[in-house]
C-alpha positions in Angstrom: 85.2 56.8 99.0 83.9 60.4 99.0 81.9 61.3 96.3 82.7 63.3 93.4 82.8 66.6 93.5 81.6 67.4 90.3 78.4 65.9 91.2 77.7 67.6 94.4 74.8 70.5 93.5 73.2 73.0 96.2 70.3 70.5 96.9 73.3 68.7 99.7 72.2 71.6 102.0 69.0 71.1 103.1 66.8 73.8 104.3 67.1 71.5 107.7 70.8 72.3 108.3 70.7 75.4 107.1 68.6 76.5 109.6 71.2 74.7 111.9 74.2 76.6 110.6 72.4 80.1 111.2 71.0 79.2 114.5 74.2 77.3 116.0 77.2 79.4 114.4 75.8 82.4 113.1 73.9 82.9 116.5 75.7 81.6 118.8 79.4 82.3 117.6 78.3 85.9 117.3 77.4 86.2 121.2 80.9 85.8 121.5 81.7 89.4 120.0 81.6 92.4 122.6 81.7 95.0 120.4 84.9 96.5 122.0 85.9 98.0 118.4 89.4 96.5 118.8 89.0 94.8 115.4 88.2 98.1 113.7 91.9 99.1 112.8 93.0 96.2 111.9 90.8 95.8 109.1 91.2 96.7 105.8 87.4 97.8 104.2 87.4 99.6 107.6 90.6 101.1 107.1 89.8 102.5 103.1 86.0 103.2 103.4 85.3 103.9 107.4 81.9 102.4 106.8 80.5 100.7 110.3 79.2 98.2 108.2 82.7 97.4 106.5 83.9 96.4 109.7 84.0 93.0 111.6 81.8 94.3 114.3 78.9 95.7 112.1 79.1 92.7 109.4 78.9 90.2 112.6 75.9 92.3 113.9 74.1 92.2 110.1 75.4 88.1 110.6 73.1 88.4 113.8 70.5 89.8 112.7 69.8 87.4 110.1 70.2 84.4 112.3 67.6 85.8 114.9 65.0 86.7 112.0 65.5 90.6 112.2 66.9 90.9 109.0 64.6 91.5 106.6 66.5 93.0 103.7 69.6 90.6 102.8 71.3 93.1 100.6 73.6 94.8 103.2 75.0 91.7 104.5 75.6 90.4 100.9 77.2 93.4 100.0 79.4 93.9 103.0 80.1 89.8 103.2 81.2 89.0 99.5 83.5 92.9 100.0 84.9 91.4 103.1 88.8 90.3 102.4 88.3 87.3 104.8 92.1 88.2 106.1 91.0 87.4 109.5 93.3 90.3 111.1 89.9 90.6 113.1 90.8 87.8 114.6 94.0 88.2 115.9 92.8 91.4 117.4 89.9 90.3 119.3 90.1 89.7 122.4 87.5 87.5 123.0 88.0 84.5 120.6 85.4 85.5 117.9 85.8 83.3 115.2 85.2 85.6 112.2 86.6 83.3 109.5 83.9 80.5 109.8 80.9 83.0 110.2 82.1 84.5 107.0 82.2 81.2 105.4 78.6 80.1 106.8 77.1 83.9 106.1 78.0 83.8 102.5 77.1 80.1 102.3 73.4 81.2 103.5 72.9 84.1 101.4 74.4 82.0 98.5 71.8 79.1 99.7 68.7 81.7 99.7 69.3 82.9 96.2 67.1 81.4 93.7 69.5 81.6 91.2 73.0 82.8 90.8 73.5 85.7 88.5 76.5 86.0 86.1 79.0 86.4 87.7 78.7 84.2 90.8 77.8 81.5 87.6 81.2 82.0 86.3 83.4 82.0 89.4 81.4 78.7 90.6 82.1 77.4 87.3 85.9 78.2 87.4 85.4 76.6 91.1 83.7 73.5 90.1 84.9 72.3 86.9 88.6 73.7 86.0 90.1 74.4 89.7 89.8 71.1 91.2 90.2 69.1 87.7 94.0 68.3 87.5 93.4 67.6 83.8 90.8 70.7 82.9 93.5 72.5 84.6 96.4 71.9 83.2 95.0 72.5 80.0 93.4 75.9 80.6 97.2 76.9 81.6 98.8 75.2 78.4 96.5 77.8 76.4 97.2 80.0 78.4 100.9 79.1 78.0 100.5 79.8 74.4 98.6 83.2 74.5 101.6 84.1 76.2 103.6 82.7 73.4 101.8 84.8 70.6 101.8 88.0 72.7 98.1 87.9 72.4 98.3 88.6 76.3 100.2 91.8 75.6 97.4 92.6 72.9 94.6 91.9 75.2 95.9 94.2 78.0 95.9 97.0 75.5 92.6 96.5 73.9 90.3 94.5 76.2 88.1 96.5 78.8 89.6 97.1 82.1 88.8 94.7 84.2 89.5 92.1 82.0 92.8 93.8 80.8 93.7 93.7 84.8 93.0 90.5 85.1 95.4 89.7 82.1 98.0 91.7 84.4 97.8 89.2 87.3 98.7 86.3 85.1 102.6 85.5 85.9 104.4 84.0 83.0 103.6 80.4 82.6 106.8 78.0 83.5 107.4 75.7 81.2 106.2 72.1 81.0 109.4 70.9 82.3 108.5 72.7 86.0 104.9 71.7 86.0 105.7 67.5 86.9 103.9 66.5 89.3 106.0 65.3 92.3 107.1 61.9 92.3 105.6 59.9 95.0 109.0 59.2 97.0 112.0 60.9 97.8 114.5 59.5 100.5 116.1 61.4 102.9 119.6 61.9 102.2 121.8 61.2 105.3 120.5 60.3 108.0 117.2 59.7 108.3 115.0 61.8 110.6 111.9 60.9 109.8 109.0 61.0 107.4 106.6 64.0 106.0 103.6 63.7 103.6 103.6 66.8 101.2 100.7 68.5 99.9 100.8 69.8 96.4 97.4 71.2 95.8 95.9 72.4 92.8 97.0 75.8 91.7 100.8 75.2 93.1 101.7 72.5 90.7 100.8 74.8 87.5 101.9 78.2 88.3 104.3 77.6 91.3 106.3 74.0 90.7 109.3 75.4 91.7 108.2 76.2 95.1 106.9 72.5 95.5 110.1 71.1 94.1 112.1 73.1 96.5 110.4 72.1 99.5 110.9 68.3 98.5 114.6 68.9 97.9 115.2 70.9 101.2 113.2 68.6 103.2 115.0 65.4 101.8 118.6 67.3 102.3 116.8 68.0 106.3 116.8 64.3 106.9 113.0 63.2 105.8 112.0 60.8 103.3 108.9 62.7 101.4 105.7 60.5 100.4 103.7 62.6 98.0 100.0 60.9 98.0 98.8 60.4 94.5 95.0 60.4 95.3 94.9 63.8 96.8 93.3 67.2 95.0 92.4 70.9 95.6 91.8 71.8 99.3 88.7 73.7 99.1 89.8 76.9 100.6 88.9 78.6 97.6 85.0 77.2 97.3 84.3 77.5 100.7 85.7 81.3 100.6 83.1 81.8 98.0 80.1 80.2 100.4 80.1 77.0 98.3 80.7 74.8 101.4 78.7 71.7 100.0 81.7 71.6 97.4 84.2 72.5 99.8 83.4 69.4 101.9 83.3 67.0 99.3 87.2 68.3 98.6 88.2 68.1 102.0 86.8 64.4 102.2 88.7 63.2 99.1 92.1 64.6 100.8 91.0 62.7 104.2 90.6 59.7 102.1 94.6 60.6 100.6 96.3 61.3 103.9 93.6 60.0 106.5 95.4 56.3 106.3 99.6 57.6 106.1 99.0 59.9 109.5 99.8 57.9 112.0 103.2 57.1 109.9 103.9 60.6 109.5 105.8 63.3 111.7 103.8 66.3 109.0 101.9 66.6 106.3 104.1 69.6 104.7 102.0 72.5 103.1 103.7 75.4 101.1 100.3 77.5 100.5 99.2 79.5 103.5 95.8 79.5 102.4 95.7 75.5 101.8 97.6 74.9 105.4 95.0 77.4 107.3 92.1 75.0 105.6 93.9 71.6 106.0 94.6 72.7 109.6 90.0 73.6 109.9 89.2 70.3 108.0 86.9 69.3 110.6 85.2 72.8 109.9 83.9 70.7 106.9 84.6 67.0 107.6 83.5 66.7 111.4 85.7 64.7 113.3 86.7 62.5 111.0 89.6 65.2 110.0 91.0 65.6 113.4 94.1 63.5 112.9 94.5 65.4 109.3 94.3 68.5 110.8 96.5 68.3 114.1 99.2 66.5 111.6 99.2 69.8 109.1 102.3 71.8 109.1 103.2 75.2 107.3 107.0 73.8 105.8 108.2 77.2 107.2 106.5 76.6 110.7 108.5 72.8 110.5 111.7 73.5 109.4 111.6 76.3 112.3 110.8 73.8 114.7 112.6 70.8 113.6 115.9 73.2 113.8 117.2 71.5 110.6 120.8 71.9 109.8 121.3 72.4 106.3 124.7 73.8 105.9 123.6 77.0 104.4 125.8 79.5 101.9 125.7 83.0 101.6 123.1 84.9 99.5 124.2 88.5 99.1 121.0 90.1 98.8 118.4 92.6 100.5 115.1 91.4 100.8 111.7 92.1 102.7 109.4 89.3 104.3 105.5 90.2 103.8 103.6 88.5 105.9 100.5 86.1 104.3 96.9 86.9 106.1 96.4 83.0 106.4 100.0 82.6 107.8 100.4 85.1 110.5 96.6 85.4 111.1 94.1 82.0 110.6 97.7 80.5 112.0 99.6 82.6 114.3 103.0 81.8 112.5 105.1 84.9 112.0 108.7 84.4 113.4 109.4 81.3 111.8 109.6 82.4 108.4 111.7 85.3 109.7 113.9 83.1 111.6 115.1 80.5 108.2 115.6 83.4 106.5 118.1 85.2 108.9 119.5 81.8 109.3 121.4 82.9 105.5 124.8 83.9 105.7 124.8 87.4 104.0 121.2 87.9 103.5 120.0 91.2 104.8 116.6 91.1 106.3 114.7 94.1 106.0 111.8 95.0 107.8 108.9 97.5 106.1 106.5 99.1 107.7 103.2 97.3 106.3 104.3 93.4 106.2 100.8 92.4 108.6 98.7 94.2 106.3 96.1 92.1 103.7 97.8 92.7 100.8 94.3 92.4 98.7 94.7 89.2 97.0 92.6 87.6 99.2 91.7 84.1 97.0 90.1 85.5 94.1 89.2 89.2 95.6 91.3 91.0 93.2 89.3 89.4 90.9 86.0 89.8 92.0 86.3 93.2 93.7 89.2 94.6 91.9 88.9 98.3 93.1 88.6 97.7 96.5 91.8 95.2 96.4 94.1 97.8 94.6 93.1 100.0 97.4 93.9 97.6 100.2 97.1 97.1 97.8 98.6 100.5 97.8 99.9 100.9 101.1 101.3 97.7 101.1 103.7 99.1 97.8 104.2 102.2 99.2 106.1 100.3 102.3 107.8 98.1 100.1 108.9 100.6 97.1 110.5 102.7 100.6 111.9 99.5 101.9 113.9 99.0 98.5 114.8 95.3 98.5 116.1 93.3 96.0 113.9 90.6 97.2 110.3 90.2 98.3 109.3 87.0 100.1 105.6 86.0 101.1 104.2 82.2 101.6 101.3 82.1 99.5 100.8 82.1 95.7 97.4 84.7 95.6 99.7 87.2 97.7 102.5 86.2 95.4 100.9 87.2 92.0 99.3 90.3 93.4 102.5 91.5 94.6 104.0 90.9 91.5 101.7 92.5 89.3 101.6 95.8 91.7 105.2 95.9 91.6 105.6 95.9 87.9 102.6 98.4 87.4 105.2 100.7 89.8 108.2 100.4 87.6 109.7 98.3 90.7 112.2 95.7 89.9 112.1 93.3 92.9 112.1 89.3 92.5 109.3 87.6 94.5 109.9 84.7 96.0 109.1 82.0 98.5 111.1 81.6 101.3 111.9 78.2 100.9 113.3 79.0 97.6 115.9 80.5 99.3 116.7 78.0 101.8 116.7 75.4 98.2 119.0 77.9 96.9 121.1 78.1 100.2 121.3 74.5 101.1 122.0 73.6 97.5 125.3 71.2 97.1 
């Protein structure tokens, strides 16, 4: 059984494998960078400050320097690594296979690991990380209060008398569903008709809370596709979000708890169905954390976009009558190289009109908690990204993943923009509903 997070403290890394991580990844993963430049466009600090340093080529230099000892002054690299969006566009530009997201992860775990002690801010996020995140109970509560500040108004209030950044961060908050679309999913669904086969589905931890519907949905399309849906009760948060942050210690002891859920089921399974793009992208690098031990968990991971695409379901879909726009999540088209499918089920909907903008690749500056964290430099990633879609004009904006959801949202709104956003498999619900 793997151990509880709660418990885990920095001490787990030892100055033994820390040495290890900078010598064999930071070192040696960053000999596999050229330099070309390639990567420079297609990154968004790049893109908004032109700093050097703000690209993936000088942070992976800075990354090499401190792994060979040359880098005496850390503040750079923490600077440019924590205001790094960790989109990984960088690495479906390179040409030489560089492997950007994991040398972020192990950089900002070092520099986190050198500190002697965390200031205020990093004490808060890992505390947010640690003990209300992951807790399905410390959660839920934190969003029934927040349930009722919404209730009061007091939300309202607090945007218009709180300092900024906290008012923005009010902003992001969507309005909280009520308790009767937070269930948790029961455990078993059959397949209606005929049945095809058999698919595990991950809820993780944020989904459940803000974005039941979109769970719900993908257990009601997949059962209508043919699949009886197990929904392991043991499993928890994925630990995309700690290990983002450079707690990879806490991260770990995530991933092993969800081995532990779906480790045993995967040899009965044709997919364990994701509808995060952030949790798939870190389900599908579980040996990243686990070793390989989470092979078989990570080859059996599925984006339910990428498998309804490739299981060529027939669902008997009716028309939707609407305009809508795709937007592309950074840990959907990027850290998994899944961008037609999405595109594809949609245009599979009898009257819905697909409309292309001219910024869907783009990091929209959600990025995990970024917009939180480094809220001017997100809104600036942000702005293009409306600009495209206020031109665009559709009724409908879809993206994959809840952080690109809110953020889209929010900017939306703050531009006057009516627009519902959506996940795609909300449509397809909608379209294949009897």
């Amino acid at each position: 059984m793997a151990a509880d997070p709660e418990r885990v403290g920095d001490t787990r890394v030892e100055k033994a494998s820390l040495a290890s991580l900078l010598e064999k990844t930071l070192y040696s993963e960053s000999l596999d960078c050229v330099h070309c430049g390639l990567c420079l466009t297609s990154c968004p600090t790049y893109r908004a400050t032109g700093r050097e340093t703000a690209s993936p080529r000088g942070r992976v230099y800075l990354m090499r320097g401190l792994a060979e000892g040359r880098l005496e002054e850390t503040e750079l690299l923490e600077e440019e690594a924590f205001a790094c969006l960790g989109c990984r566009a960088c690495e479906t530009a390179c040409p030489s296979g560089v492997r950007y997201g994991e040398m972020l992860e192990n950089t900002r775990a070092a520099i986190r690991f050198s500190r002697r002690g965390l200031n205020f801010a990093t004490r808060i996020e890992r505390l947010a990380l640690r003990q209300i995140v992951p807790r399905a109970g410390r959660l839920r509560l934190m969003v029934v209060l927040l349930s009722l500040l919404q209730a009061l108004g007091l939300d309202h209030l607090g945007a218009r008398i709180l300092p900024r950044r906290l008012a923005d961060m009010l902003k992001l908050l969507p309005t909280i569903p009520p308790m009767a679309k937070r269930r948790r999913m029961p455990p078993h669904t059959s397949a209606i008709g005929e049945r095809k086969g058999r698919v595990a589905l991950f809820e993780g931890c944020v989904m459940p809370e803000f974005f039941g519907r979109v769970n719900e949905a993908t257990r009601l399309v997949l059962s209508r596709a043919g699949y009886e849906v197990i929904v392991p009760q043991s499993q928890g948060c994925c630990g995309a979000l700690q290990a983002h942050s450079g707690d990879l210690a806490f991260a770990r002891n995530l991933a092993e708890r969800n081995l532990g859920a779906f480790g045993g089921e995967v040899g009965e399974l044709d997919a364990i169905i994701v509808t995060s793009a952030g949790c798939s992208a870190a389900l599908r690098e579980i040996e990243n954390w686990v070793g390989e031990a989470g092979a078989s968990v990570a080859a059996g991971v599925r984006d339910v976009l990428e498998f309804l695409d490739e299981a060529d379901v027939e669902l008997g879909l009716r028309p939707i009558a609407k305009r809508i726009c795709y937007d592309d999540p950074c840990h959907l088209i990027h850290a998994q190289g899944i961008a037609d499918a999405p595109r594809r089920l949609l245009e599979a909907i009898p009257d819905l009109e697909l409309v292309a903008h001219r910024n869907p690749e783009s990091c929209c500056g959600a990025a995990g908690i970024y917009n939180l964290t480094q809220p001017e430099m997100s809104k600036r990633v942000l702005s293009p990204k409306l600009d495209a879609l206020v031109d665009a004009n559709p009724e409908i904006v879809a993206t994959a993943n809840p952080g690109c959801a809110l953020q889209l949202a929010a900017g939306l709104a703050e531009r006057g923009f009516a627009a519902s956003i959506v996940h795609p498999i909300e449509l397809l619900e909608e379209a294949s509903r009897p």
